[in-house]
Steps between C-alpha positions, in 0.01 A plus 500: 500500500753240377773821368447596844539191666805431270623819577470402905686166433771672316563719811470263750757275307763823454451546908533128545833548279628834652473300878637213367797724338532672894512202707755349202716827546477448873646173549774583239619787741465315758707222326758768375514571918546131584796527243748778544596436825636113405638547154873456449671322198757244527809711358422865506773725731173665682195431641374813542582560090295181448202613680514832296507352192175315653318779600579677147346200323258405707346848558504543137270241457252623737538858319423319191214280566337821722510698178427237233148495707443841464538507162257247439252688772573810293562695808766512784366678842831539712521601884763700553600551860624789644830322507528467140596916478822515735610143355480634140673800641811276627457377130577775360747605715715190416445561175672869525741287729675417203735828468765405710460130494801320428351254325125555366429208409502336890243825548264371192565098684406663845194672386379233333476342760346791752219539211415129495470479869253812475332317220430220724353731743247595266432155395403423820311802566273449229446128560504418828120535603404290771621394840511147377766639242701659757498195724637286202758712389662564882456120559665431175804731595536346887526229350784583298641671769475201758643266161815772538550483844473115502792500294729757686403259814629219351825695359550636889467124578732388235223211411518718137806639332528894629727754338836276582404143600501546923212591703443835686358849406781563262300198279154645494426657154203317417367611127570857571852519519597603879329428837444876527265537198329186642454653832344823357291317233357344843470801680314690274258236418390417865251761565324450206488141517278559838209531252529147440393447853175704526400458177483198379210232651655123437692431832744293294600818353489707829726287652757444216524815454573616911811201455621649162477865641644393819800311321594781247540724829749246613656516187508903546644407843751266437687704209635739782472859389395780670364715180232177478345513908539922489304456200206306641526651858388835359265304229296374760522848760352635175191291507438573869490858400282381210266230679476818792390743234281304278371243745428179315380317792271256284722304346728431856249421697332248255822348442678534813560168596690420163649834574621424849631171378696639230651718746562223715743324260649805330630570887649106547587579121734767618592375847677139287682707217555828538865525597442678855187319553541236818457181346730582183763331722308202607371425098862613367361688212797762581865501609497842620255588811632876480226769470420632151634857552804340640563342176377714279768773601783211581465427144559902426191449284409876571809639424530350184118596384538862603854472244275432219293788576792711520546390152189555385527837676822646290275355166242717584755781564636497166169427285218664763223510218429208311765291709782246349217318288221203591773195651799634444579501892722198419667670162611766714587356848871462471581832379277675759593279773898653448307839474348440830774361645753821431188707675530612894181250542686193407795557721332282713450208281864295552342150417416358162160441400434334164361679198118576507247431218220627670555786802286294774256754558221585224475826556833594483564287142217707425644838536845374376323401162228686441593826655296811646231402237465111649460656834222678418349185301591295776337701746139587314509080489557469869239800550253348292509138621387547866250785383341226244490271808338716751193611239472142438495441873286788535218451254457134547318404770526111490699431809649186344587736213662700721693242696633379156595835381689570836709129428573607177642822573716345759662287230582846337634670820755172555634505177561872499643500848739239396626658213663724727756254529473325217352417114172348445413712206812349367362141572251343264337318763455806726369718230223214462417523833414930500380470179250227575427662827409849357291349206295287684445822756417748225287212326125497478491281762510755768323750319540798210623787683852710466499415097389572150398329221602556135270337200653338156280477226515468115815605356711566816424183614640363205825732507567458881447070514715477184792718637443302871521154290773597307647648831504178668625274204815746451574462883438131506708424194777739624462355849560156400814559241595662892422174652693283184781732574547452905477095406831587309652721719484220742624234290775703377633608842453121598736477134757759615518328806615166367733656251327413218561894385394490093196346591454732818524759219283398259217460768555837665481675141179302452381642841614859356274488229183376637519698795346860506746641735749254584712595799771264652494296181785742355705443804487157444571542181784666514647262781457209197676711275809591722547138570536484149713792464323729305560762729368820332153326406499417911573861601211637243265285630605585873426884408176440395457332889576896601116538413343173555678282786732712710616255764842551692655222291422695212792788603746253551467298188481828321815623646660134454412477102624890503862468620510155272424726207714732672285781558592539869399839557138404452543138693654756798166728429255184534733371829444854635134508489503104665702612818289766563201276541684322715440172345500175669834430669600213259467697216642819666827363547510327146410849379783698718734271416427567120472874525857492701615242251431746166593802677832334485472380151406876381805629688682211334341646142594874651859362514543566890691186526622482844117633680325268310769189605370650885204481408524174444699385735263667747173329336676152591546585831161586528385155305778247503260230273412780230709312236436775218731789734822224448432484127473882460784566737728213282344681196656869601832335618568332172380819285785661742790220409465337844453172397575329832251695706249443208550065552437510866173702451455305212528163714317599782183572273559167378511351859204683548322390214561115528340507888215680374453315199564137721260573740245589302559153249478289834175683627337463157599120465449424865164613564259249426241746369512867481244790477486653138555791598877412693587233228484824218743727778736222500496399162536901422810542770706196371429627120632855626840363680555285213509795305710690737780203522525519154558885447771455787672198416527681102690790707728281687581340181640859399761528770839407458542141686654566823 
């Protein structure tokens, strides 16, 4: 009797420990919920790269502590939702993504990422087991979200500092970065958070929650973009269909005078800040009473979304299969965007619309990246999810169940209606959002169907948690030398900026190291090192930007270090490839001028005196203040003995040169303070004229006195 009561104690306690372990895991997710949304870190260049390197850590510890119990259980029982199969399939498929990538190590970065989301999912699939759990975890994450939207308010206001000091839309980036991941954060999040409201008993909470839900859909409102109200117009026409097939009546009609309130205010939500709505005016919340679709296509917002798919399109083209390689959109933009534009299709497209890092549509980065292969993956996962939802729906016949399940999939259907037109898998934030949503649908709570379940025991156990630990302790300490490193890209570019160039150096070479696959850090670099003059190390470090941060910039630098080492056939080649992008119009005349300005110093080279002096003499017709045409046109008439045509080109760069270089003295020492950014261009232009009056006032000094 006493082994056996012993042995009944000992259970009880190792049940008492495993709930105690559940609930522990429960609030930590919900905590890790709370979290990602807000974080940012005083000196990083991103927010978005902040909250990544959050998730990556903080998922890792929930991987960890989830398997460390099994261990100690000596057995791991794991759900696997249908789900899991196409996701692992996209897995893979980014994995063989890899052959044509540009660069594979922003694949390996991407899928990192991609696995760790799906590793959440099954966190919270095997955790989450009661409604109480769900209830905490969406409360948790509207309360993050309202937290967000708070501050865009307040940046929109101009009571908090916005993106550049004022007040207006243009302000609102809140934690995430832009007003338009803000309003789809909200958007996807809103029918889900309607569980809050039937499901939980305390008033108090009831009616917090109907003024948080309620003010996150102004939020959603307020940021102005069509993608966001498409997105929840057809969420919620898909839970009429739902709510008319499955008929949860139950939970309505016991709830229906919260319901009807919540309804109430979501309307005089929308009526006082949605830009059309009629009291926008009256509250001021907007300086534009236009109709969405009016300024949606004012903006040419279409036109330039459908470009990127174009892009994406002539990718696809050339590598149909496995695609151009897991986030390498933005490695191969530029050179496919001059692709596109020499096509019939982009004819049409006579306006210039900046480079793209992501292609504003999901599906189409998709295809671009992943090729014929991701389609396929893509598509089993968008089979898949609403087939998991309607057994669900099917085989449970708990009406509230039911009601919850149809909320949840409407958070699903917004965000994949929205990244028609835009990025949320991109997004940290977003991803949270699906991710949460599907686990907590495919979770216990709401039943076992549409999955299977795997068993760990003994020696497999073993293997599988230590590979998972030491999994997530190689991406955390990799993941925060990434973090380190973005600290000193920012304070070196802050460096560079104030001319402090070794030290902007030193940093960005400390960046380089730490960083797994730094990016803009080399062109940085390089712009340190050609203030300094050590032009060749500046040009190798601007090649290696061919496969890591091809901006438009890039091209012209590249061409400018070129013709200084005096490769100008190549600096011609990289000017070529710029105009047909047709860059932005600042840096397309800068770059015809230059092209024009070496074809005339290769004809010079070619010794076709006499075209290349028209040439010339054309250019500074063409662009009278271009200061470098007088000193290569007083350059070719002193190589031809003509010394006195050579001094008045000679003088009239100088003339040039001293306006430039006094105006640019008395805006630097006039302006009472100056952005960093502005200070480092004018420090930069007076340190290049001072450079060019130098060079010309050596040449005059070579002429005969007149």
């Amino acid at each position: 009797m006493a082994k056996k009561s012993a042995k009944k104690k000992k259970t009880s306690q190792t049940q008492r420990s495993k709930i105690l372990f559940e609930r522990v895991m429960v609030y930590l997710i919900a905590l890790f919920v709370f979290a990602l949304p807000l974080f940012i870190w005083p000196g990083s260049t991103e927010y978005g790269y902040d909250k990544s390197i959050f998730a990556l850590i903080g998922i890792s510890i929930l991987l960890i502590l989830w398997g460390g119990s099994t261990w100690l259980k000596g057995e791991w029982q794991i759900r696997l939702p249908w789900i899991t199969f196409p996701a692992l399939g996209l897995v893979l498929v980014s994995l063989l993504s890899l052959i044509h990538a540009v660069n594979g190590r922003v694949v390996i970065q991407s899928l990192t990422l991609l696995t760790f989301f799906f590793l959440f999912y099954l966190v919270v699939t095997n955790l989450v087991k009661e409604k109480r759990d769900v209830a905490l975890i969406l409360y948790c994450l509207l309360l993050s979200s309202f937290l967000a939207s708070l501050y865009g308010l307040l940046q929109y206001l101009g009571v908090m500092r916005g993106a550049g000091g004022g007040h207006g839309l243009g302000e609102m980036i809140s934690t995430m970065g832009n007003r338009n991941y803000l309003g789809g954060f909200t958007a996807y999040l809103l029918f889900p958070s309607v569980i809050l409201i039937v499901r939980l008993r305390s008033r108090l909470l009831r009616a917090l929650a109907i003024g948080l839900i309620s003010f996150n859909f102004g939020t959603a409102m307020l940021v102005n973009q069509m993608g966001v109200v498409v997105a929840l117009i057809v969420a919620a026409v898909a839970f009429l269909i739902g709510w008319a097939i499955f008929r949860p009546i139950d939970p309505i009609r016991q709830n229906r005078g919260w319901l009807i309130a919540f309804l109430f205010l979501l309307l005089f939500t929308f009526l006082v800040e949605a830009p059309s709505g009629p009291l926008n005016s009256v509250i001021g919340l907007s300086a534009d009473g236009s109709s969405w679709i009016a300024q949606f296509w004012a903006r040419n917002s279409g036109k330039v979304r459908s470009w990127d798919w174009w892009v994406g399109w002539e990718m696809f083209k050339d590598h149909p299969i496995v695609g151009v390689g897991l986030g390498n959109y933005k490695l191969n933009f530029i050179p496919y965007k001059a692709k596109f534009l020499a096509s019939p299709q982009g004819a049409g497209y006579n306006f210039y619309i900046a480079r793209a890092a992501q292609a504003h549509n999901e599906y189409v980065q998709v295809t671009a990246e992943l090729g014929s292969l991701g389609i396929l993956a893509l598509l089993a996962l968008l089979v898949t999810t609403p087939i998991c939802f309607w057994i669900r729906l099917r085989r449970n016949l708990n009406e509230g169940d039911r009601f919850d399940l149809l909320l949840l999939s409407c958070g699903v259907v917004a965000f994949l209606v929205h990244a028609l037109v835009s990025f949320p898998a991109h997004l940290p934030a977003s991803c949270l959002v699906l991710v949460l949503v599907l686990g907590l649908a495919s979770s216990r709570t709401y039943g076992e169907a549409a999955e299977v379940h795997v068993s760990l025991k003994k020696w497999p156990l073993k293997v599988f948690v230590t590979v998972l630990i030491a999994f997530c302790l190689l991406v955390s300490v990799i993941a925060a030398r990434d973090f380190s490193a973005d600290l000193l890209l920012g304070q070196g570019i802050k460096r560079l900026q104030m001319g402090q160039f070794p030290l902007a150096e030193a940093t960005l070479e400390r960046s380089i190291r730490l960083d797994f696959c730094p990016r803009q850090a080399y062109y940085h670099l390089a712009t340190a090192k050609i203030k300094q003059g050590r032009y060749e190390e500046a040009r190798a470090d601007l090649e290696l930007c061919r496969t890591r941060f091809v901006v438009e910039n890039l091209y012209l630098n590249l061409a400018g270090l070129a013709a200084n080492l005096g490769d100008l056939k190549t600096a011609r080649q990289d000017l070529e490839l710029l105009l047909a992008t047709h860059p932005h119009p600042t840096l397309q005349i800068q770059a015809e001028y230059l092209d024009k300005y070496l074809e005339a110093i290769i004809t010079i080279q070619e010794g076709d005196y006499n075209r290349a002096a028209n040439m010339l003499e054309t250019l500074i017709q063409e662009h009278p203040t271009f200061e470098r045409s007088y000193i290569a046109l007083g350059n070719l008439y002193l190589m031809r003995g003509m010394p006195v045509n050579a001094r008045k080109n000679y003088e009239k760069a100088l003339e040039l040169i001293d306006g430039k270089l006094t105006k640019a003295k008395e805006t630097l020492s006039s302006a009472i303070s100056l952005p960093t950014q502005e200070y480092a261009r004018l420090r930069s232009e007076i340190e290049v004229l001072t450079q060019e009056k130098e060079a010309v006032e050596a040449s005059l000094t070579k002429l005969p006195s007149s």
